[in-house]
N, C-alpha and C positions, 0 to 999 in steps of 0.2 A: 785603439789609437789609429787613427789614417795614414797609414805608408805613402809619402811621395814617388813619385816615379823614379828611377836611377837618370834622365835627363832633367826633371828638378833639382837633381839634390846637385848635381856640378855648380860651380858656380863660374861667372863670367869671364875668371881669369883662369879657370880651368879649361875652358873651353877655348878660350883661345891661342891657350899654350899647345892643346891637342889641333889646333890649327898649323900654328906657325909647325908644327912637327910635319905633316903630314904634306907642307908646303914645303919643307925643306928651309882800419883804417878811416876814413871819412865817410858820411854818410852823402851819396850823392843827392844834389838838390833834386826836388820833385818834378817831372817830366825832362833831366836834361836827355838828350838826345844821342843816348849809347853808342848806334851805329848809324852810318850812313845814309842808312835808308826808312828812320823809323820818323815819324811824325806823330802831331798831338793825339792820342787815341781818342774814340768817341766815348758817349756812353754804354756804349753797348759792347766796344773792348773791353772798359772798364767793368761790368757788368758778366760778361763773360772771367775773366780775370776776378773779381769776386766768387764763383761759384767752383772754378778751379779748387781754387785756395780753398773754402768753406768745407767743400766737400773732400779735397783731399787730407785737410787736417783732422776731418771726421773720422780717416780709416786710423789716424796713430792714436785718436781718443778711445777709439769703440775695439780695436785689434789689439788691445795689450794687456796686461794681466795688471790688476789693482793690486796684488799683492808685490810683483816684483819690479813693473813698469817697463816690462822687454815688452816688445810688439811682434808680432809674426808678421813672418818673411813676407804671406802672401794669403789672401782672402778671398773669397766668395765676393761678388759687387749686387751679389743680389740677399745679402743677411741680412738687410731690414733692420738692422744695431745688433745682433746677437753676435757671439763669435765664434768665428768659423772653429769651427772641432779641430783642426790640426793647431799641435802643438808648438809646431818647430819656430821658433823667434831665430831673426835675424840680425847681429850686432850692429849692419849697418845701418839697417829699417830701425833699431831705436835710435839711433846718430841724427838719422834724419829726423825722426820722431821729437826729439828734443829741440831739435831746432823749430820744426813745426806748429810746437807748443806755446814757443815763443811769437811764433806770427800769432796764434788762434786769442795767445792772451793781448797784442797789439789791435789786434782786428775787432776782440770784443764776440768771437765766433763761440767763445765758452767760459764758462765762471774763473773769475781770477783766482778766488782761494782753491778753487779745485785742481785749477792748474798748478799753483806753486806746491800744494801739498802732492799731486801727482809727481811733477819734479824730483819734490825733494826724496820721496818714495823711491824712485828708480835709480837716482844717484847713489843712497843709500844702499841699495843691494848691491849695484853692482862696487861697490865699494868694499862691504861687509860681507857679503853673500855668494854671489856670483866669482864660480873658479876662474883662473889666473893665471898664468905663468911669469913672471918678470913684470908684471903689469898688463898683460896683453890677455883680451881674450879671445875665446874658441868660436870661432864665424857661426854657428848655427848653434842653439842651445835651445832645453826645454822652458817655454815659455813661463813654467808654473816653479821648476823646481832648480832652472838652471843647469840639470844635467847636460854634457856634450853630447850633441849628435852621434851617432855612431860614423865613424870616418872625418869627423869637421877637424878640421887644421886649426892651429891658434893663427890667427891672422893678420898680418901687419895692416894691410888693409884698410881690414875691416873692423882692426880697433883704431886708425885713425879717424873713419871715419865717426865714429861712436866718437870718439874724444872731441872733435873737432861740435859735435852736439851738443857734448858737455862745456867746452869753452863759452857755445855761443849761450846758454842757461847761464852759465856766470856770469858773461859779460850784461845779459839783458835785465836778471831780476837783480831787484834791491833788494836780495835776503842773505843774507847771514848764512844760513845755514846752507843753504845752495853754494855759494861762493866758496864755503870752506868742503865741501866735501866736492865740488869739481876741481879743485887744487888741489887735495890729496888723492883724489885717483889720477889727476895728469902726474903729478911729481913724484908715481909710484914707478913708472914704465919704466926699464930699463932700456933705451931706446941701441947701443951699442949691442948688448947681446945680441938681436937681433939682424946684426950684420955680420955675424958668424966668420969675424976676422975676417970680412971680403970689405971691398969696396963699393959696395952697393947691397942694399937690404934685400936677405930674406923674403921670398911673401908668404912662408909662414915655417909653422913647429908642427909636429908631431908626437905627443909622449910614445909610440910606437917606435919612428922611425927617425928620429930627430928632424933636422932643419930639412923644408925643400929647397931640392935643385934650383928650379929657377928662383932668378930676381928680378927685383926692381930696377932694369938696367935700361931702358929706356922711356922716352919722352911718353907718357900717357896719365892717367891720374894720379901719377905717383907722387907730384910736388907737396901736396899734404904731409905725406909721410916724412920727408926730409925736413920740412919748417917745420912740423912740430917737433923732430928732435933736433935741430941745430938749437930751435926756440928753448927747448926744456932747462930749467933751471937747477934741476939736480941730475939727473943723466945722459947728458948733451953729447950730440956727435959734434965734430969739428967742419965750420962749415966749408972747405974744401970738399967734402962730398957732393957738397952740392953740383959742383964740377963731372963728376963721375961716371952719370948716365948719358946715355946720346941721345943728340937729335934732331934725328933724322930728317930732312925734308921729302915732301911732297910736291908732284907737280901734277895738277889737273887745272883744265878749265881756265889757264890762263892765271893761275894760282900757284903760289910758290908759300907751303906753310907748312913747320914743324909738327910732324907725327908719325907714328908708327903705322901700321899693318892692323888697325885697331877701331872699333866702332864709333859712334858722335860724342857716347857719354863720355869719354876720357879728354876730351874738349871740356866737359863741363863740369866735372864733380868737385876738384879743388878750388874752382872759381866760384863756387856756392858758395862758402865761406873764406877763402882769401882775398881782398880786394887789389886784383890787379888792375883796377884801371887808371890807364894814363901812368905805368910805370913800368920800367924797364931794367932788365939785369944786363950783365954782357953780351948775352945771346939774344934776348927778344922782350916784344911789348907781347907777354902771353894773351893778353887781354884780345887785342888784332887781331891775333895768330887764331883766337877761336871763333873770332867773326869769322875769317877765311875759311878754319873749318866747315863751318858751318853753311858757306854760300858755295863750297864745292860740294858738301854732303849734299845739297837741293839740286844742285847742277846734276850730280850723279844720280840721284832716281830721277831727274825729268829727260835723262838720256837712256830711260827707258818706257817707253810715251806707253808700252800696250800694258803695262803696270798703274806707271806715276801721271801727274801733271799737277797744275800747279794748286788747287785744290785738294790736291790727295796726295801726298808724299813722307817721308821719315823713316828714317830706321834704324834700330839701335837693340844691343842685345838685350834679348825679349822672350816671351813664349814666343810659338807659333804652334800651329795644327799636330807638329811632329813630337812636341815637346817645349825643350829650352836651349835656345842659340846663341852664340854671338855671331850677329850678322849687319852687314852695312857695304858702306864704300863710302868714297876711292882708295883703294881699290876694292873690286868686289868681294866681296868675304859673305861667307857662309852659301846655305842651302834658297837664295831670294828666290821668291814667287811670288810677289808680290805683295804680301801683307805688308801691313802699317800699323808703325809702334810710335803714340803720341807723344810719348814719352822724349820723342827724337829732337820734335820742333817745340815741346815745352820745356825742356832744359836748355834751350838755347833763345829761351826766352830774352833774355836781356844781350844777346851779340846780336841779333834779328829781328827784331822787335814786329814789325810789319807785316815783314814774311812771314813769322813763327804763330803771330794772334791771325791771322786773314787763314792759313790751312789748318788750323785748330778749329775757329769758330765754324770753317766751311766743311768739315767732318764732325763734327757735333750737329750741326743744321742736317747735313745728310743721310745722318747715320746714327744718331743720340735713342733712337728706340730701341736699338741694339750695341751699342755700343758707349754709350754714358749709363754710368747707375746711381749707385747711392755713394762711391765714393770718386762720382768723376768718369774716366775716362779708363774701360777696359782696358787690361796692359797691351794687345794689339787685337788686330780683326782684318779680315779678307772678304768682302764683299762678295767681292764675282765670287768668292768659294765657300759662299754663306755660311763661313766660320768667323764667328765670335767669342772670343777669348771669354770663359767664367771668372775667372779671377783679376784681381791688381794686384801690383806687388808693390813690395815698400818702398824698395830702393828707385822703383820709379816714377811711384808717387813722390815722393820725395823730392828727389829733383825737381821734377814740373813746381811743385808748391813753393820750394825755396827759389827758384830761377825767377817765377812768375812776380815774387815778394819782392827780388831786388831791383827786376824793372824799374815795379811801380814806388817802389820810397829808397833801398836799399839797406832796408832794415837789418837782414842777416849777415851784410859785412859791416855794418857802423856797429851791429852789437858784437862780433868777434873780433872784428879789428878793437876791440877795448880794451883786450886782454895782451896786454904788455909782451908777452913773448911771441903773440904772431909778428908783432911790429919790428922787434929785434932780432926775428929770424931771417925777416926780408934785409932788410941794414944788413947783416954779416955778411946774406950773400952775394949781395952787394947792388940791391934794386935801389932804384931812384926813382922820384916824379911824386905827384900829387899825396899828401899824406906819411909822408917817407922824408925825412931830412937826408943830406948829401945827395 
């Protein structure tokens, strides 16, 4: 079996905990005009944006196990369809995975019955099969047999985001069977344990050592976790928690927008499937707040011109040469040298639209001999240091495919937004505007 490196196996909220230490709804109509600066795309964005999507729904068809339907964390771009020998599946890479599955059967990218029977396949295990805690599973497992990684945390996380996969499979297929076994794995969670009588959740368990130290105490991809338990219909937190974490602003660039000390993805993972646009809570139109992110994340590598410019920039935690980082800005965070993680400007695919397809298409144009394979767009690469990342990984593909989707229809929140309890978790905590009464 293939041993991953000890900087694979961290995962992105480990690594930036060892950071901050060491520092001390509706489906939108077709082309409306997300942000500020996007316009009608041509054929050739479009075009581009098809080949995204085709090929990265290719890696959650061809990287996952037919017996249990987990996908691995992370693959080979040059397997030609076989799958990569490493075992280790990723709970968030199937989250994503299932959402994905849902564009490829919209898109027509793969056989329907194949898909829904794949579905129902992976719902099914991890239902019946796949270990547990409270309803929560273990972030990294053996793709075949389910066993935990050696060291993986059960993870709040990383089973929101698997859940929020399995919501959007309910909400998209008309089957039966789908719908009633993603019901019973969400109304299994016990979403309260999990906050280990604090005020803010856990991000994760240990059968070793019980609960981790840190939480979920600030602004970053964490709003998933709270709406699907305020949302949850038989283990609910009270939505005053929602209240509970901070957040914090940021000032660069002439930009004033809520975030932590923390990479682009956390701008975008809960907005994959929550639809905040045009709505607001007492604090903010999140929705805004991740354009802004996202036009200071570009501001911040093109204020580093012997790296970035406007053709070549992004970054978001990723491989790089050394391993596996959380790295970005503003502020600067991590080990930067330059590389580029596509993954940065294709998750923010829909706050940026123009900017995000225009240095995408123009590093595929550049660099696609090395740097595009069979599932897309290598997880990052460094030209001047003629390093090429081998592999992609889920959670990155991922994002790119579901961001790219909602651009262009907003398919992945009109099918999660279906599902009754996202909609009533925004209501409690007391969002308003488009698709939201009060």
């Amino acid at each position: 079996m293939f041993h991953q490196s000890a900087a694979h196996r961290m995962t992105r909220r480990q690594i930036l905990r060892t950071m901050a230490a060491a520092a001390g709804g509706a489906l939108l109509p077709a082309g409306i005009a997300l942000a500020d600066n996007s316009s009608e795309r041509s054929k050739e964005d479009e075009a581009f944006l098809e080949d995204l999507e085709r090929q990265g729904c290719l890696f959650f068809w061809e990287q996952a196990s037919t017996k249990t339907g987990q996908i691995l964390d992370r693959a080979r771009n040059d397997t030609g369809g076989a799958r990569d020998p490493r075992r280790m599946a990723s709970t968030a890479s199937t989250g994503f995975g299932l959402t994905a599955l849902s564009i490829a059967d919209q898109r027509g990218f793969l056989p329907h019955d194949q898909i829904v029977e794949r579905v129902r396949t992976t719902l099914d295990w991890h239902l019946n099969h796949l270990p547990q805690v409270h309803g929560f599973f273990y972030h990294f497992t053996d793709v075949e047999t389910g066993e935990r990684s050696p060291g993986s945390e059960l993870s709040s996380i990383d089973s929101s985001i698997l859940l929020c996969g399995i919501l959007t499979a309910r909400g998209y297929f008309d089957d039966a069977r789908i719908k009633q076994l993603a019901t019973e794995i969400y109304e299994r969670v016990d979403w309260p344990w999990m906050l280990n009588g604090g005020k803010t959740f856990s991000m994760g368990w240990k059968p070793e050592s019980g609960f981790l130290d840190a939480r979920w105490s600030h602004y970053c991809e964490l709003m998933m976790i709270y709406l699907l338990a305020i949302g949850s219909p038989t283990h609910p937190v009270a939505p005053v928690f929602w209240n509970n974490f901070s957040r914090p602003v940021i000032h660069y660039a002439g930009l004033d927008y809520i975030s932590g000390n923390d990479p682009i993805f956390t701008h975008q993972y809960s907005h994959a499937w929550f639809d905040f646009w045009h709505k607001n809570d007492a604090y903010a139109d999140y929705f805004a707040n991740s354009i802004k992110a996202t036009r200071a994340h570009k501001a911040f590598c093109l204020s580093n011109p012997n790296w970035y410019n406007v053709e070549y920039w992004g970054v978001t935690a990723s491989d790089y040469s050394g391993g596996y980082t959380a790295w970005g800005g503003p502020p600067a965070q991590g080990p930067l040298d330059g590389t580029v993680v596509p993954s940065a400007a294709a998750g923010s695919l829909a706050f940026l639209p123009k900017d995000c397809i225009a240095v995408l298409r123009s590093m595929r144009s550049a660099w696609g001999r090395n740097a595009w394979g069979r599932y897309g767009f290598v997880d990052a690469f460094h030209p001047a240091a003629k390093w090429y990342d081998a592999d992609v990984l889920g959670i990155d593909q991922g994002i790119s495919v579901l961001m790219a989707e909602n651009l262009r229809s907003g398919l992945v929140w009109s099918a999660f937004m279906r599902n009754s309890e996202a909609v009533d978790a925004m209501q409690r905590v007391g969002f308003h505007g488009q698709g939201l009464a009060g």
